[in-house]
Backbone as a printed PyTorch tensor [residue, N CA C, xyz], in Angstrom:
tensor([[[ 84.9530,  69.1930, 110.8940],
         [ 83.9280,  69.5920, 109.9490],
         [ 83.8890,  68.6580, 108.7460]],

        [[ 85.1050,  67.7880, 108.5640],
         [ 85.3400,  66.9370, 107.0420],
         [ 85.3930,  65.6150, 107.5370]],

        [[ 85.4430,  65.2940, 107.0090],
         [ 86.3880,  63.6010, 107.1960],
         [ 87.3400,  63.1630, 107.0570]],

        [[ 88.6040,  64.8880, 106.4440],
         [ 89.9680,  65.0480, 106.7290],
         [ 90.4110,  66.0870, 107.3740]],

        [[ 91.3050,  66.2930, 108.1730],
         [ 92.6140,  67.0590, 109.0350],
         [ 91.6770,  68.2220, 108.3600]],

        [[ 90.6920,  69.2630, 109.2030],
         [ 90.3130,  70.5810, 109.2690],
         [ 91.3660,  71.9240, 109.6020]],

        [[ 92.2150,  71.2820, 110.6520],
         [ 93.5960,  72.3350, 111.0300],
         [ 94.6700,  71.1360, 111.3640]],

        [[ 95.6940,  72.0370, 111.1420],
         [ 97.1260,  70.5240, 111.6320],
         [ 98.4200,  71.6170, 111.7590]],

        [[ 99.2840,  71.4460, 112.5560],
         [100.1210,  72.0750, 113.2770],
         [101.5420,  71.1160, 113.0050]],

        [[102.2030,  70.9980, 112.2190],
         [103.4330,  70.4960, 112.0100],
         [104.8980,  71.1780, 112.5380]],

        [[105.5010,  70.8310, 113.5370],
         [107.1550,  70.7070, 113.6020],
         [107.8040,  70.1590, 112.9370]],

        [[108.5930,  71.1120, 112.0000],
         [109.8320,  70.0850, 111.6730],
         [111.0300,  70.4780, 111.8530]],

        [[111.9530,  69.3200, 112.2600],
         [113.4290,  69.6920, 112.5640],
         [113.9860,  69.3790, 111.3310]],

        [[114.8530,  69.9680, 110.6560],
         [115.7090,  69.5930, 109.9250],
         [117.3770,  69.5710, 110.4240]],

        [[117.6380,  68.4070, 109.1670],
         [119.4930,  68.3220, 109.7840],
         [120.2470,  68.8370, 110.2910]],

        [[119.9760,  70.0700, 109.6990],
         [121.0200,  71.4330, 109.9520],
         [120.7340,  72.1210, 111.7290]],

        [[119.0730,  71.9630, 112.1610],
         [119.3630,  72.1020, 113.2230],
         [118.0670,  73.6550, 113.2940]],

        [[117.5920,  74.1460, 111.9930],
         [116.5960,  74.6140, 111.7480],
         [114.7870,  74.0870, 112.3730]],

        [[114.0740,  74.6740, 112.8610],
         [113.1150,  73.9390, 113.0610],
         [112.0840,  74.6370, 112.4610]],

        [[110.7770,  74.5570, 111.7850],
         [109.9870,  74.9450, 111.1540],
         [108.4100,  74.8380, 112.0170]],

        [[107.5780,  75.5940, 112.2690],
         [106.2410,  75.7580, 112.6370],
         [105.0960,  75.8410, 111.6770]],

        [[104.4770,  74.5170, 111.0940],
         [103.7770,  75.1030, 109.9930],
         [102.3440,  75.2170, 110.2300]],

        [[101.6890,  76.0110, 110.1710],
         [ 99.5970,  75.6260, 110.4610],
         [ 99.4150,  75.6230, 109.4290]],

        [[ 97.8290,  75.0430, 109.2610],
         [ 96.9170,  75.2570, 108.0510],
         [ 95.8750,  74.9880, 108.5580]],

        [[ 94.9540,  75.3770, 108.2330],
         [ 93.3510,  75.6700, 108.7100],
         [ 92.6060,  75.6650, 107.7380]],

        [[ 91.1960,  75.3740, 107.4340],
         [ 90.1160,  75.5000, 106.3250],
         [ 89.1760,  76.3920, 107.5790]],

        [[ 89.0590,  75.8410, 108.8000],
         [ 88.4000,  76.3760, 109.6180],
         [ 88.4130,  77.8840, 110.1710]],

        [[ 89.3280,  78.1950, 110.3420],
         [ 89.6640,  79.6650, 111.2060],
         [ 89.1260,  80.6880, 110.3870]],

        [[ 88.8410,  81.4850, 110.7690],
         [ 87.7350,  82.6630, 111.3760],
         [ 88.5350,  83.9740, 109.9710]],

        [[ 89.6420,  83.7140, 110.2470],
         [ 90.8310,  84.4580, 109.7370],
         [ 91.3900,  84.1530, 108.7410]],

        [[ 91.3580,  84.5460, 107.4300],
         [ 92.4710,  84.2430, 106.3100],
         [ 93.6030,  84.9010, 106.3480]],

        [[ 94.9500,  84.4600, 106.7530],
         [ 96.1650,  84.2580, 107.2370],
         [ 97.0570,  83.6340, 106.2180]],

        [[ 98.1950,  84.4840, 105.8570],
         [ 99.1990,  83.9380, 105.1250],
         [100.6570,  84.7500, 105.4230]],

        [[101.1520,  83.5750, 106.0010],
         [102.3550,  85.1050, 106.9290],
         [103.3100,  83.6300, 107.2470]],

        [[104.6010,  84.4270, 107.0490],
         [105.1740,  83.7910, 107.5010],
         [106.3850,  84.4220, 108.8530]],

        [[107.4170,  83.9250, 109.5420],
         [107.8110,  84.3500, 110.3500],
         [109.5060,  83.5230, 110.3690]],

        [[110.2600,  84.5240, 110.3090],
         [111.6020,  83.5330, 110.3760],
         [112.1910,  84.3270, 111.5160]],

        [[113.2370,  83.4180, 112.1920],
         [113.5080,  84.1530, 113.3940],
         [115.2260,  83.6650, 113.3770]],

        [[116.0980,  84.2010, 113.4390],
         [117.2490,  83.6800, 113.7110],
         [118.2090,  84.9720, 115.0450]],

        [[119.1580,  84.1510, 115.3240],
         [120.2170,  85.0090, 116.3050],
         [119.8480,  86.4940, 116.7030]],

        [[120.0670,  87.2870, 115.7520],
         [119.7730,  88.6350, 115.7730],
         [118.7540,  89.6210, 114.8130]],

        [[117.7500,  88.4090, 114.4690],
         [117.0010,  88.7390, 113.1100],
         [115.8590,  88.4040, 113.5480]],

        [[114.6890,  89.1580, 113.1400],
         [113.2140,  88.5480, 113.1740],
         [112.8110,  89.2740, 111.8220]],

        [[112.1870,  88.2360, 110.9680],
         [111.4290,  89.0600, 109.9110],
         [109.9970,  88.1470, 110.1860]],

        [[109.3790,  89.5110, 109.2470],
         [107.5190,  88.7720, 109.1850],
         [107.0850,  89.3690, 108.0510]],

        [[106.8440,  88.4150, 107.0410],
         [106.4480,  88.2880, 105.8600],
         [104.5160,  88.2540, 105.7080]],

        [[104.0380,  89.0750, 105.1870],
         [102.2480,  88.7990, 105.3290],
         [101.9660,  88.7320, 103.7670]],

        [[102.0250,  87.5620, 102.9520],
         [101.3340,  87.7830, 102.0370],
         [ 99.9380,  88.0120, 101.2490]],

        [[ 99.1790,  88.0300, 102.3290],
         [ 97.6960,  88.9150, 101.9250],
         [ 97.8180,  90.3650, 101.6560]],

        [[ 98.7020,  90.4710, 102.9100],
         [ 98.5280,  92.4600, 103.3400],
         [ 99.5700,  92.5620, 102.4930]],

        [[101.0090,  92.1400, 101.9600],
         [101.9740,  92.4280, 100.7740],
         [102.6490,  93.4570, 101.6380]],

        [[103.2550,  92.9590, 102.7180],
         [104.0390,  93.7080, 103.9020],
         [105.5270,  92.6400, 104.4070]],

        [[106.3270,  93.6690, 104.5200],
         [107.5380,  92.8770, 105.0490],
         [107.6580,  93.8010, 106.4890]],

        [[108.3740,  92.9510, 107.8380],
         [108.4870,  93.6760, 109.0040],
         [109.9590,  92.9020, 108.8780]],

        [[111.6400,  94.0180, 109.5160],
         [112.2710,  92.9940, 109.7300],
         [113.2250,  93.9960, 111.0740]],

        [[112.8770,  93.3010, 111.9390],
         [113.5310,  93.3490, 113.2600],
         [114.8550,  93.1090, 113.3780]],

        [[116.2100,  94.1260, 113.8260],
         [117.4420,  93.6770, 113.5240],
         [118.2030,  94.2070, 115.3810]],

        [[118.4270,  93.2200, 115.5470],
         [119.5510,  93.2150, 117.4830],
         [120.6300,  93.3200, 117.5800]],

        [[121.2380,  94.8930, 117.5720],
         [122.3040,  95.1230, 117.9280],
         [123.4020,  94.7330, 119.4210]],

        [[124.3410,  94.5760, 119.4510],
         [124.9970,  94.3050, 120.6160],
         [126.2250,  95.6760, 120.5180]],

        [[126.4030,  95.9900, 121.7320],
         [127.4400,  97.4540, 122.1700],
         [128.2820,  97.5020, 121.2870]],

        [[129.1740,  96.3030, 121.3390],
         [130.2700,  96.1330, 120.2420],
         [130.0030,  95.8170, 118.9370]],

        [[129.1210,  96.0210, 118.3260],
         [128.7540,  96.0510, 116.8790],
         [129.0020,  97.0160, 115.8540]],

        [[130.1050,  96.6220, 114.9230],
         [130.4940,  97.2950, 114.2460],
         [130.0770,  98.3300, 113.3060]],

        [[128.8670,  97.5670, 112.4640],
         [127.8770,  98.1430, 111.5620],
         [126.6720,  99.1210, 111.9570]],

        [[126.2880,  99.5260, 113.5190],
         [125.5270,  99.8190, 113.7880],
         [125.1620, 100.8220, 113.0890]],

        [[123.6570, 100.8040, 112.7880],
         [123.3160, 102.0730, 111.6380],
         [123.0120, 103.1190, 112.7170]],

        [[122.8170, 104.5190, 112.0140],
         [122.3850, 105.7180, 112.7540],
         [122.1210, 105.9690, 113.8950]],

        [[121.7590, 106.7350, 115.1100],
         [120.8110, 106.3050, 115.8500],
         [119.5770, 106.6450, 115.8590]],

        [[119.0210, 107.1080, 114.8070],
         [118.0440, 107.8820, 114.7840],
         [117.1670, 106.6480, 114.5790]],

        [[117.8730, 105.6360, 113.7390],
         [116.9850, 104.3680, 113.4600],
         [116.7140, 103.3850, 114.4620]],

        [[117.4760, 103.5950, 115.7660],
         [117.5050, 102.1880, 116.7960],
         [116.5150, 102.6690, 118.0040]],

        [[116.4790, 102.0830, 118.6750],
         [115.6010, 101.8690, 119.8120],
         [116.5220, 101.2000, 120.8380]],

        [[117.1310, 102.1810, 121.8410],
         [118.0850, 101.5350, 122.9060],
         [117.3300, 101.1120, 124.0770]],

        [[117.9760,  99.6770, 124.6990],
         [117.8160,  99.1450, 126.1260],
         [118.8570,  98.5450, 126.3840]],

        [[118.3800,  98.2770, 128.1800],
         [119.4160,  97.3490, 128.7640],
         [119.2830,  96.2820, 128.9940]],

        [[119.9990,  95.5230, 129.0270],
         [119.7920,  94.3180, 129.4050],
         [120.7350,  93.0460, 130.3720]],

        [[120.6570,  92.4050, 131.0070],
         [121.7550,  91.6440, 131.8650],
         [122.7550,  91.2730, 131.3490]],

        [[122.8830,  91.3030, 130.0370],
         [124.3640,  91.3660, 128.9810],
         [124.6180,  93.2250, 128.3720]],

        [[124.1690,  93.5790, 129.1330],
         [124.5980,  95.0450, 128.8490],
         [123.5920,  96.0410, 127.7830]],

        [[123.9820,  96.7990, 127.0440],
         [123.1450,  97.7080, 125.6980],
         [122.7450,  96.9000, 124.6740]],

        [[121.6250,  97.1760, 124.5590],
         [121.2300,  96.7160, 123.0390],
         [120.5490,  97.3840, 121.9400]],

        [[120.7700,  97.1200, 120.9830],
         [119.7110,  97.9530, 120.2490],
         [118.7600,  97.5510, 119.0020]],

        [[117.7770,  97.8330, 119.2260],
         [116.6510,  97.2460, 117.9970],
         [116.4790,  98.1900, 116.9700]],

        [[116.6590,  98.2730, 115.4110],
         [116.4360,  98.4440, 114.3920],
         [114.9690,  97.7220, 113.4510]],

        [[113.7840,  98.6040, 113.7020],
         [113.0550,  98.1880, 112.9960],
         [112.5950,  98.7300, 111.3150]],

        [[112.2220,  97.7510, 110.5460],
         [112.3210,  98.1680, 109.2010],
         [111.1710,  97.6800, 108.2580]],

        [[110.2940,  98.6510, 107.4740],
         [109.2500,  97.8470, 106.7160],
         [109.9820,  98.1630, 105.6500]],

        [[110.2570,  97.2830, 105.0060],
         [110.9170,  97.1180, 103.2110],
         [109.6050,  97.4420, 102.2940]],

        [[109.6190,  98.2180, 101.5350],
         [108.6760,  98.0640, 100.2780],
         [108.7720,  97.0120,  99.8790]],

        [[107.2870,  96.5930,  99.7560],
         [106.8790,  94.7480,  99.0780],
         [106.4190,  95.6520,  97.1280]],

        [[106.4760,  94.3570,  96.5090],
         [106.2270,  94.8180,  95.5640],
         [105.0610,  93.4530,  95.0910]],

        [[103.7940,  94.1140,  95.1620],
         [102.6730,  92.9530,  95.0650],
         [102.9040,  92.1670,  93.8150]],

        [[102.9340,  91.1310,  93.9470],
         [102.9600,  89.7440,  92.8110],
         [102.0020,  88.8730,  92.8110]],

        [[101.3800,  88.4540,  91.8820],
         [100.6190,  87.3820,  91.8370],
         [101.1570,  86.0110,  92.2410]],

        [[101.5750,  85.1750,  93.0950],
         [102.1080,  84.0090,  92.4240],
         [101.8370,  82.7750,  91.9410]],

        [[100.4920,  82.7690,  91.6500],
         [100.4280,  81.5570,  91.0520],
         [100.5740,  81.9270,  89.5990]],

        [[100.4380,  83.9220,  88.7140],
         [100.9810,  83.7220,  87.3380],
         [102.6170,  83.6990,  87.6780]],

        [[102.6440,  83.9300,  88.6230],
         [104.8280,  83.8490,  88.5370],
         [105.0250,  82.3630,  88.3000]],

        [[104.1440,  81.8040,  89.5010],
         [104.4720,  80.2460,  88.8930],
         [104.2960,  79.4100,  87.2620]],

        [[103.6020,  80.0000,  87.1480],
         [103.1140,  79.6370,  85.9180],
         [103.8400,  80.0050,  84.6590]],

        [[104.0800,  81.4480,  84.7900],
         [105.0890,  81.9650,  83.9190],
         [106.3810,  81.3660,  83.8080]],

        [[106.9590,  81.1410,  85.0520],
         [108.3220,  80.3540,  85.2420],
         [108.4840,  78.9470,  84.8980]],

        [[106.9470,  78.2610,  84.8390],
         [106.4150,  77.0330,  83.6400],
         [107.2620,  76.9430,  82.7960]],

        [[106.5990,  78.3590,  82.1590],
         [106.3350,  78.6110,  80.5670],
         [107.5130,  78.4930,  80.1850]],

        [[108.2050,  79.6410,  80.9690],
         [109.6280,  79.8550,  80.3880],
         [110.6470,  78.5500,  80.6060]],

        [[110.2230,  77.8720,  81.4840],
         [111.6380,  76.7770,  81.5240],
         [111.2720,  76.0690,  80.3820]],

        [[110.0760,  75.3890,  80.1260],
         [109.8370,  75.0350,  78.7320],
         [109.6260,  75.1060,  77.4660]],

        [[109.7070,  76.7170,  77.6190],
         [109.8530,  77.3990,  76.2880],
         [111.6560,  77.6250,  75.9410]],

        [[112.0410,  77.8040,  77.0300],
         [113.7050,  78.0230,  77.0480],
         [114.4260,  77.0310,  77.1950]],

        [[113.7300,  76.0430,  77.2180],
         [114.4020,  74.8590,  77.5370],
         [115.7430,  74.9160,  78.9210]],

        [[114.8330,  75.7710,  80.0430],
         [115.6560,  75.9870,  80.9500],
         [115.4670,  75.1900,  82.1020]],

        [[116.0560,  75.3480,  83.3820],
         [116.2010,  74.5150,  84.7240],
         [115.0500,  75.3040,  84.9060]],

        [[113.9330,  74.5920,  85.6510],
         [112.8360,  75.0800,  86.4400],
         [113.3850,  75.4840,  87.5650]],

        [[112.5390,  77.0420,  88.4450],
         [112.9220,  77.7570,  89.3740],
         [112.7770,  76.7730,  90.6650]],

        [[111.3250,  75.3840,  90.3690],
         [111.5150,  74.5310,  91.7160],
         [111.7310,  73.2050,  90.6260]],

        [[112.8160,  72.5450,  91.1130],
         [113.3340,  71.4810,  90.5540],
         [112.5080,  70.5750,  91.1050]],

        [[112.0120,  69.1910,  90.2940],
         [112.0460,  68.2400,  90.6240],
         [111.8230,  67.3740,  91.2920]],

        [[113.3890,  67.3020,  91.8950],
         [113.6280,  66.8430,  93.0430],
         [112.8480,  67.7900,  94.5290]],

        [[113.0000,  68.9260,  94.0430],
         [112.4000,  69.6760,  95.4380],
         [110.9730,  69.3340,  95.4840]],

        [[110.2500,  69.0380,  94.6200],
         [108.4960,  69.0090,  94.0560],
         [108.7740,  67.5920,  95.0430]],

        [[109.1870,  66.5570,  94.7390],
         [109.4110,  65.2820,  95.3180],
         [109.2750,  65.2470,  96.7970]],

        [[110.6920,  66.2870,  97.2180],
         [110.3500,  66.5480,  98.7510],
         [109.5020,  66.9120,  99.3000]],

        [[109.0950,  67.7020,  98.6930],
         [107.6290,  68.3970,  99.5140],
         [107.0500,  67.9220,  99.7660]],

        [[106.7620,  67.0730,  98.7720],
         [105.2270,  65.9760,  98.7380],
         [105.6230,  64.9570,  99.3860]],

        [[106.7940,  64.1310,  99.6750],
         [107.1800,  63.4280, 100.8790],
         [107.1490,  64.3580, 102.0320]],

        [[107.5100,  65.2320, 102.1610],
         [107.1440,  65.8610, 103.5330],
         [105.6820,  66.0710, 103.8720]],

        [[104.7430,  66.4060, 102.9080],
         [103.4620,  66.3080, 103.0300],
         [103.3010,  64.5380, 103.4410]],

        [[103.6780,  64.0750, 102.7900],
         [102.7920,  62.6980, 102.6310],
         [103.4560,  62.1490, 104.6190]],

        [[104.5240,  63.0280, 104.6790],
         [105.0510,  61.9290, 106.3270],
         [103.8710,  63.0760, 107.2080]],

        [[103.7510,  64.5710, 106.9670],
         [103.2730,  64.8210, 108.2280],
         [101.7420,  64.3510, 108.5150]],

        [[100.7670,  63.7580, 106.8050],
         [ 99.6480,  63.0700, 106.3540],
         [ 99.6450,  61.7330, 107.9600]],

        [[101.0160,  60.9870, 107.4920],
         [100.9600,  59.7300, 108.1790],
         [100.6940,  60.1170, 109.7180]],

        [[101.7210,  61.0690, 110.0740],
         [101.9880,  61.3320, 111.6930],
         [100.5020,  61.5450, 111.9890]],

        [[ 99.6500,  62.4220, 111.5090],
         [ 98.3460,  63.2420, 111.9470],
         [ 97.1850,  61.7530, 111.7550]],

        [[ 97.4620,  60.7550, 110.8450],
         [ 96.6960,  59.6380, 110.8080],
         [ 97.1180,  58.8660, 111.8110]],

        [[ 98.8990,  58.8560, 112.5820],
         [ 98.9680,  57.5440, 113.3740],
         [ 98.5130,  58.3950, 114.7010]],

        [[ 98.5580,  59.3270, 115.0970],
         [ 98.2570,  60.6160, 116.4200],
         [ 96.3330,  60.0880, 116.3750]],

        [[ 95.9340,  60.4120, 115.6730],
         [ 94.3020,  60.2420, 115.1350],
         [ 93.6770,  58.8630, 115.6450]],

        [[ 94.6680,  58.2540, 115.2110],
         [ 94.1350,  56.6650, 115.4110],
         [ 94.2870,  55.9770, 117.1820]],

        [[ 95.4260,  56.7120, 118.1010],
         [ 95.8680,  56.4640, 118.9810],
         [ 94.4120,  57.2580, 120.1600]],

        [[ 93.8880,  58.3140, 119.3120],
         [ 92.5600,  59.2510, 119.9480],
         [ 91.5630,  58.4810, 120.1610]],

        [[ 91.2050,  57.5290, 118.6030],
         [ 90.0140,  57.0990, 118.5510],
         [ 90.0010,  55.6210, 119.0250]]])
C-alpha cells in the first residue's frame, strides 16, 4: 500500500538461546497488541488493548507446589499426569505513553537513572535498523 514494509514478521534469536516472534502491520483488518511468552511450564498472554493478562501454568505428578485441585485441570499424557492451572490476574489499566513520559520527567527532575537506559534506546534502534536492512536485502532479491 506504501513505498515502505506495510507488514514484516521478524525472528530473533538471542545469545541466551531465547527466540522472539515480532509482527507489525499498518494493514490488518484488526488492531492487535498482545503479546505472548511461552517458556518450559509457563504460557502467559498479555493483550494490551483489552488490559487482560491469561497465564497458563503445567504441572508434573511430582510437583511439589501444586496448588488446590479445585484450580487444575487434570490429563494424561505419554509421560504420565499432568496438570494445567489457568489464571486471569487483575490488569490494572495504564496509559503508557503518560508512564513514559512521567518517568521522563522524573529522571530529570530527580536527577535519576532513566527506567530505559540509553544504552537500551541504542539497542533497539540497532535492532530496528538490522531487521530494516534484512526486509530491504529479502525485497531486493524479489524484485
Amino acid at each position: 500500500m506504501s513505498n515502505t514494509p506495510d507488514i514484516a514478521n521478524a525472528r530473533i534469536e538471542f545469545a541466551n538461546g531465547c527466540v522472539a516472534n515480532l509482527t507489525a502491520s499498518r494493514i490488518s483488518m484488526k488492531q492487535m497488541r498482545k503479546m505472548r511468552l511461552f517458556q518450559q511450564d509457563h504460557y502467559l498472554s498479555l493483550d494490551f488493548l483489552e488490559k487482560n493478562a491469561q497465564i497458563v501454568r503445567l504441572y508434573d505428578q511430582d510437583a511439589s507446589n501444586l496448588p488446590p485441585q479445585d484450580q487444575l485441570m487434570e490429563f494424561e499424557t505419554n509421560a504420565g499426569k499432568k496438570w494445567l492451572q489457568m489464571q486471569m490476574p487483575e490488569a490494572t489499566p495504564i496509559n503508557a505513553i503518560e508512564e513514559e513520559l512521567r518517568s521522563f520527567h522524573e529522571a530529570i527532575s530527580k536527577n535519576q537513572a532513566p527506567v530505559v537506559t540509553l544504552e537500551d534506546g541504542v539497542a533497539a534502534l540497532k535492532l530496528a535498523q538490522m531487521i530494516l536492512k534484512e526486509i530491504a536485502l529479502r525485497k531486493a532479491k524479489v524484485d
